[in-house]
Each structure stands twice: as C-alpha cells, then as structure tokens.
C-alpha positions in Angstrom: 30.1 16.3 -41.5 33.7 17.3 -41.5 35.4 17.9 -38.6 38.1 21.1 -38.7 40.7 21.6 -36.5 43.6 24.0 -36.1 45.2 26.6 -34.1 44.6 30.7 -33.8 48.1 32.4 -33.8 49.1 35.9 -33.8 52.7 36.9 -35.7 54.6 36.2 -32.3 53.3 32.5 -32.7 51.6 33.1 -29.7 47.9 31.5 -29.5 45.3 34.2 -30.4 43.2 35.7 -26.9 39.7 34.7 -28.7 37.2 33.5 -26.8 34.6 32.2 -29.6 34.1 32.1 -33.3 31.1 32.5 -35.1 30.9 30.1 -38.4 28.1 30.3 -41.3 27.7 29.0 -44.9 29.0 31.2 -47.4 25.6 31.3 -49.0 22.4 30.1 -48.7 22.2 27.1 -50.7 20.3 23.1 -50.8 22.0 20.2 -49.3 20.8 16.5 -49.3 17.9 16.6 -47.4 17.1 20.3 -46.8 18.4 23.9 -47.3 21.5 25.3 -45.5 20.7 28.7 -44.6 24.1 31.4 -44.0 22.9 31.8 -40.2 26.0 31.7 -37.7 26.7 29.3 -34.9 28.8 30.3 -32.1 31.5 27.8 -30.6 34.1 28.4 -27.8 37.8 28.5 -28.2 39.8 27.1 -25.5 43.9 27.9 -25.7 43.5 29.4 -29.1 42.4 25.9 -30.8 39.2 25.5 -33.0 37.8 22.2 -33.1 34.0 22.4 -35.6 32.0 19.8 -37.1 31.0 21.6 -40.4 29.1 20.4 -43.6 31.1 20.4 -46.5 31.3 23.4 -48.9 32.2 27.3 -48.5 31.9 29.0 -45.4 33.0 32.2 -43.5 34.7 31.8 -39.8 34.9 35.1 -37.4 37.3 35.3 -34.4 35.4 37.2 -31.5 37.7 38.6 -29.1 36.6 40.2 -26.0 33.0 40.1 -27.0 33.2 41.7 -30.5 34.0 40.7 -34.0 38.2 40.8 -34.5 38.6 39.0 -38.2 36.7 36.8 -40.8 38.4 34.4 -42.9 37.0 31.9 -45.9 37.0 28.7 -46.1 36.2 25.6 -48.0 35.3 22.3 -46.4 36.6 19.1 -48.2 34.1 15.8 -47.6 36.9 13.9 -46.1 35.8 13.9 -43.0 38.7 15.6 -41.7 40.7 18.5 -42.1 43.0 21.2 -40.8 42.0 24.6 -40.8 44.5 26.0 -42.5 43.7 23.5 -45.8 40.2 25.1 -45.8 41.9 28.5 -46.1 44.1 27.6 -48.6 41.2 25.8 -50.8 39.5 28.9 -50.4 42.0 31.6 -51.3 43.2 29.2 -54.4 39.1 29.2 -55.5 39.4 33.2 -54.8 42.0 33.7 -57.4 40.6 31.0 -59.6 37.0 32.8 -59.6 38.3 36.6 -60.2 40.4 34.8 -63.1 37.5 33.7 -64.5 35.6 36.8 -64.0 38.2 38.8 -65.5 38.2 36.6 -68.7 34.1 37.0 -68.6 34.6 40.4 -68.6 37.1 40.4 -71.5 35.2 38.0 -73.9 31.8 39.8 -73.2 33.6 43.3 -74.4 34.9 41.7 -77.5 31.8 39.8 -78.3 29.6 43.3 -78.1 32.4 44.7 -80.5 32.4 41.8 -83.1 27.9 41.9 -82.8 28.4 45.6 -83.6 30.7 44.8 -86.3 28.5 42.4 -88.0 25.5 44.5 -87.6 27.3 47.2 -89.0 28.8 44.9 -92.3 24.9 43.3 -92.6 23.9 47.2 -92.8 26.2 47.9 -95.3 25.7 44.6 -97.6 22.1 45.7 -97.8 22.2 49.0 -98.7 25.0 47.5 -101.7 22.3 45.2 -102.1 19.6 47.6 -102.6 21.6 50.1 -105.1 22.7 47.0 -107.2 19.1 46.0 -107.4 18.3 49.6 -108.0 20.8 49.3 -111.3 19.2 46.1 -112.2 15.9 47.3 -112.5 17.4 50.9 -114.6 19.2 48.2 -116.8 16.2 46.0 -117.9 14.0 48.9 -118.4 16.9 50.5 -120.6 17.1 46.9 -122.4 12.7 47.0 -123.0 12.9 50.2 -124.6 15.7 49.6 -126.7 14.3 46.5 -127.7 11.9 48.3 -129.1 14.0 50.6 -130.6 15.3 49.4 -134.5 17.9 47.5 -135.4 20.8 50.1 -135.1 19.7 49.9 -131.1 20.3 46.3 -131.0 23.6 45.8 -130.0 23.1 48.4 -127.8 20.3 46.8 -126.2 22.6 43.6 -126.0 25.1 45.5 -124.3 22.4 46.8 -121.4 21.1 43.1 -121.2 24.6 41.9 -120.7 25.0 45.1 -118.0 21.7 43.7 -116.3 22.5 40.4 -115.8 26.3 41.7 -114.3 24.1 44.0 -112.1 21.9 40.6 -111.0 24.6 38.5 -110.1 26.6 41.3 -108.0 23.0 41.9 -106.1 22.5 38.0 -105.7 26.4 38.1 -104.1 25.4 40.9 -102.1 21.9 39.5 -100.6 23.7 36.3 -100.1 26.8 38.4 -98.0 24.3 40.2 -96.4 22.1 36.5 -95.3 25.4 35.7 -94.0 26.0 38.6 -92.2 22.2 38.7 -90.8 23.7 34.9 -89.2 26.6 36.2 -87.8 24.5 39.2 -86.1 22.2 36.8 -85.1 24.9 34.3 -83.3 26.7 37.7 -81.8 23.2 38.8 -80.3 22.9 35.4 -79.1 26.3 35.6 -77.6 25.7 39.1 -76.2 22.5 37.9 -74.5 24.1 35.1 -72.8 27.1 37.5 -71.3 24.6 40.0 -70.3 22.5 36.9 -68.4 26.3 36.3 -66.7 26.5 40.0 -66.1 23.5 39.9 -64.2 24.5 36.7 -62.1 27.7 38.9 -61.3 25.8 42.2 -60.5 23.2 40.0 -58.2 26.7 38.5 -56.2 27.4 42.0 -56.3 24.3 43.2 -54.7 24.5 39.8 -52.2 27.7 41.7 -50.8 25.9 44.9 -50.3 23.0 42.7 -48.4 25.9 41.3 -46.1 27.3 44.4 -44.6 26.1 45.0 -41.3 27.4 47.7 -38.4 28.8 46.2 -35.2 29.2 49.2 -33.0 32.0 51.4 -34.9 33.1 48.6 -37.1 31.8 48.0 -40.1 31.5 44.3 -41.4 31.6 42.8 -45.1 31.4 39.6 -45.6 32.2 39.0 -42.3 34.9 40.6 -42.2 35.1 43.5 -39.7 36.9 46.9 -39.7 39.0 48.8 -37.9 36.8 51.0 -35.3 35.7 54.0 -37.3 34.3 56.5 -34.1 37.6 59.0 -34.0 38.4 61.6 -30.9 36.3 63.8 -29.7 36.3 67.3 -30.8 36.7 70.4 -28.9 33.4 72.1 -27.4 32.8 74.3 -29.9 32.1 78.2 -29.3 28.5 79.3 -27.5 25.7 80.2 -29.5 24.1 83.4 -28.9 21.2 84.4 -25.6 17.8 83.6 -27.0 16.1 85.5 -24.3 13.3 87.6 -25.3 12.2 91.1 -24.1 8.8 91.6 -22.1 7.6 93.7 -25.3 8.7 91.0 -27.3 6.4 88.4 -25.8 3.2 87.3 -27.7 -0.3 85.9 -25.9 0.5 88.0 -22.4 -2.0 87.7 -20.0 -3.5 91.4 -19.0 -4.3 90.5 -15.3 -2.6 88.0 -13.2 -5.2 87.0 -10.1 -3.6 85.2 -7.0 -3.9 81.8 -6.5 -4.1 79.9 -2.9 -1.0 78.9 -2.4 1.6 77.6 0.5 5.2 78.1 0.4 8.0 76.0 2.5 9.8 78.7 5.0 13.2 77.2 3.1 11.4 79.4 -0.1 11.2 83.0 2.0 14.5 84.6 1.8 13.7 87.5 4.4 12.4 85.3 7.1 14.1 86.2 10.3 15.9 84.0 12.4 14.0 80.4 13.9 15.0 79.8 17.6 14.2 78.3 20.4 14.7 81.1 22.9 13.0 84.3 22.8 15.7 86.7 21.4 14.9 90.1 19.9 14.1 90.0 16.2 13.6 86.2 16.0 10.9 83.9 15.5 10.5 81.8 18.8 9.6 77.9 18.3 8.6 75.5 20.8 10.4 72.6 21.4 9.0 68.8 20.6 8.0 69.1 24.2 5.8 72.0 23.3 8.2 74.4 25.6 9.4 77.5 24.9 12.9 79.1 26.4 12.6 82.9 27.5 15.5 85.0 28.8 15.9 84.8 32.8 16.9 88.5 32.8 14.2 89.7 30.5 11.3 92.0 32.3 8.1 92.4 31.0 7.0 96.2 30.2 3.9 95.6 29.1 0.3 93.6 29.4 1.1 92.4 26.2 4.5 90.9 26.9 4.9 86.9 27.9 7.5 86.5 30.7 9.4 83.2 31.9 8.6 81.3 35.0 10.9 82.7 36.9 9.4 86.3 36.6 6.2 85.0 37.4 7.6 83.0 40.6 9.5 86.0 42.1 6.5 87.8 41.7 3.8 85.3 43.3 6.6 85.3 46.6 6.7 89.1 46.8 3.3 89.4 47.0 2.9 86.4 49.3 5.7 88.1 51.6 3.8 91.2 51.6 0.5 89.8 52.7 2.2 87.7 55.2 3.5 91.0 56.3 0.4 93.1 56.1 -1.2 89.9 58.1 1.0 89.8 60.7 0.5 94.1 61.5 -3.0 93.8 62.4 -4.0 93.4 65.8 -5.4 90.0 66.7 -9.7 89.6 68.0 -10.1 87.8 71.2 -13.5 87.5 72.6 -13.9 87.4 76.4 -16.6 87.4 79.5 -14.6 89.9 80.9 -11.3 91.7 81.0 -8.2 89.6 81.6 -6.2 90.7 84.6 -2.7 90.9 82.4 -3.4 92.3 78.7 -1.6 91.0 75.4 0.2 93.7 73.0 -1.7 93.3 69.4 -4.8 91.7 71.0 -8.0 93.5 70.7 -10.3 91.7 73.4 -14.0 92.2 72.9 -16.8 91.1 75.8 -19.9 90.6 74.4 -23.5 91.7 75.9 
C-alpha cells in the first residue's frame, strides 16, 4: 500500500468545502493475491486535506461536496510507499498524453498498412494476369514452332525464329510468376499486419465501449469516468395555454341506463341546501332542537291557538293558577252545611243548618 496525501484548493488557494472523496481503480484488473475490482471507497476530508492508503496503479478520485459528486481526477500510484497527491496527477496526465500519442500513431500506421496490403494485392493481381498472357504466348509460340517443324526446309529458319520467340516468352512468364510469388508474400505479410491492427482496433473500440459502460446519472449531472457535469435540469417553462373542455353532451353518452331506481340512502343535514334554520328556541320557520339536557326553549310571549300547538311552562302555569283562583272562588260562594238537633238561637250568613229526623 501507498499512502497519498495532499491538499484540495480552489483558485483563491483557499482549501476546497469537500466533505469526502470517493476513490476506485481505474479498471478492473489482478493484483498479487486476488482481483481488484473498480468499486469506490468513501473517505472523509477534514480542512480540505486527503490522507488514502491506496494500492499501487491507476485510479480515479471524486471530490463530493455537499452530498453530491463536484469533480473526478486521475491518478497513478507509484509503489514507493509514499506520495503526494499532486505526483499521482501529474504521472497520470503525462501517461494521458503518452497513451493518445500512441494511439494516434496506431491509427496512422494501421491506415498505411491497409494502403500498402491493397497495393500489393493489387501489384500480385496484375503480375498474374502478365503472367497468364505470357504463358498464353508461350503456348501460341511452341504450337507455331511444331507445325513449322513440320513444314520443309524453307520453314526452318522460320521455325527457329518462333522457337527462339518461345523460349523469350518462357523466361518473361517465369519472371513474372516469380514477381507475382513475391508479391503473393508481401500480400500475405500486409494481411498479417492488417489482422494484427484490426485485433488493436478492437482492444481500442472495447476501451471505447468500457467508457460507455462507466457513465452513470447522478441527479442532473451526468458522470463519465467519474467525472461529473455541470447540472443539466434548466428553468422551468411557462404554463403553457389550456387545452380544450372534453365534456360530453347527454346524447353523446354511450351505455345510459333507461331507469334509475332509488336506493336507501342517508344524507348528513350539512348535504341539504334548503334546510331551514337549526335552533334552540321555537321561532317561526325554524327547526327547534333540544338541548344536551333534552330541553327545549319556547317564546314566553307566544300563545297557543290551537290543540295542536305546544306552549312553554309558563303558559301552562298561569293557566293551572287561573283556574285554581276560580275554583277557590266558586268554593268560597256556596253556602256552608251545618247539621244540628235544633235551631241555633243566633244564625250564621252562608250557613245552611239542617236538623235531622
């Protein structure tokens, strides 16, 4: 292990407001022992200063400000056992630059070694076809020479001549098959060549398509490589105009049902709208309610007018002492019963004195 330290500075010098960073391995790769996989470990940052124990190799560091990702950086740990942080950056920009070089040049070479393989296919092509008409003239020469061999004597020098012509012809096609063998090796090395940059082209196209598996959204920030961007959600728009009613006419309605039968029900008296008036006290046009005591308040000056009418207490009071005043009355006008032997000497007003037999 390797321990890294160093400082998190903004461009005032100032130390940088993170809270944690998040470290990982580059890539997933073997180590003595095991397999170091690119998961990231989280470690707090006190005053802006990192302080990590880290395996040697490539890595990717990400400042975490305020609970989300703020910036990613490279880095490269040496197996000295210690380091600063800012010589891991360093040793990982200068591999940067030296790794797109060297791409670059890949690139280059892989273009002009396609170009040369087509050439020399293209040069084989041709050395065989000279090949093949040379042959061709060969073969037209020797049968020329077999007939005029034949011919008589005034046809030999002739013949001679066509022999001579034949074997000219043979030696250019023997040239050419052996140009075109050579030619057929060169192909052969350029296909070779071409085979081994397209294997490289496919190692870069597969770190390619590792990139693509690394980009991950956090929020509104996108993040490559663990590098984050700036948020990407922008103001909200304006409410936009209203859409048209999609109310629908009674004609309009499919799957109406023809009758509509009542249903036992209850409704809350908050639900009737032309309820009259709740009181206590029994005014005209209200509903009366008794209180908790199970009383009810009627108006002292009301007077009943009918059987059907309730009255208040009162009423029924001054009523019950009228008629009790009136029978006191009516009592007290009658003449009062005495029964005697025989007459009194003095009689009493009101007394009705009866003498039995």
């Amino acid at each position: 292990m390797t321990r890294v330290q160093g400082d998190l500075k903004i461009i005032t010098g100032t130390a940088e407001a993170a809270t944690e960073v998040r470290v990982r391995s580059k890539v997933s790769r073997p180590v003595p022992g095991g397999w170091l996989m690119d998961m990231s470990d989280r470690r707090p940052v006190f005053d802006g200063k990192v302080d990590l124990e880290l395996l040697p190799g490539a890595c990717v560091l990400v400042a975490i400000s305020g609970g989300l990702p703020s910036e990613a950086v490279d880095l490269i740990v040496p197996e000295s056992g210690t380091a600063t942080l800012e010589s891991c950056i360093r040793a990982a920009e200068a591999a940067g630059d030296l790794e797109r070089d060297a791409l670059d040049e890949l690139r280059r070479d892989f273009g002009a070694w396609i170009d040369e393989a087509r050439a020399s296919v293209g040069a084989a092509d041709g050395s065989a076809k000279a090949a093949k008409a040379e042959a061709d003239k060969a073969k037209g020469s020797a049968d020329a020479a077999g007939k005029s061999a034949t011919s008589a004597d005034s046809s030999a020098s002739a013949a001679k001549t066509s022999a001579d012509s034949a074997g000219k012809s043979a030696t250019a096609a023997a040239s050419s098959a052996s140009a075109a063998k050579a030619d057929a090796g060169k192909a052969a090395t350029s296909a070779t060549e071409a085979s081994n940059s397209a294997k490289s082209a496919k190692a870069d196209a597969d770190r390619a398509e590792g990139v693509v598996d690394s980009v991950d959204w956090h929020n509104d920030r996108l993040l490559v490589m663990g590098k984050a961007s700036p948020p990407l959600t922008g103001p909200r728009g304006e409410k936009g105009e209203p859409g048209t009613s999609g109310a629908s006419t009674w004609e309009a309605i499919a799957g109406k049902p023809t009758k509509f039968p009542p249903e036992s029900h209850k409704h809350k008296m908050a639900d009737i709208s032309d309820l009259p008036q709740v009181s206590p006290y029994g005014d005209p046009n209200t509903i009366m309610q008794r209180s908790s005591s199970g009383h009810a308040i009627l108006n002292a000056n009301a007077t009943p007018t009918s059987i059907a009418h309730v009255t208040h207490k009162k009423y029924v009071d001054d009523r019950d002492a009228a008629t009790l005043a009136e029978a006191k009355a009516l009592v007290e006008s009658r003449a009062t019963v005495k029964q005697v032997t025989s007459p009194p000497a003095t009689f009493e007003p009101g007394v009705l004195y009866v003498i039995p037999e």
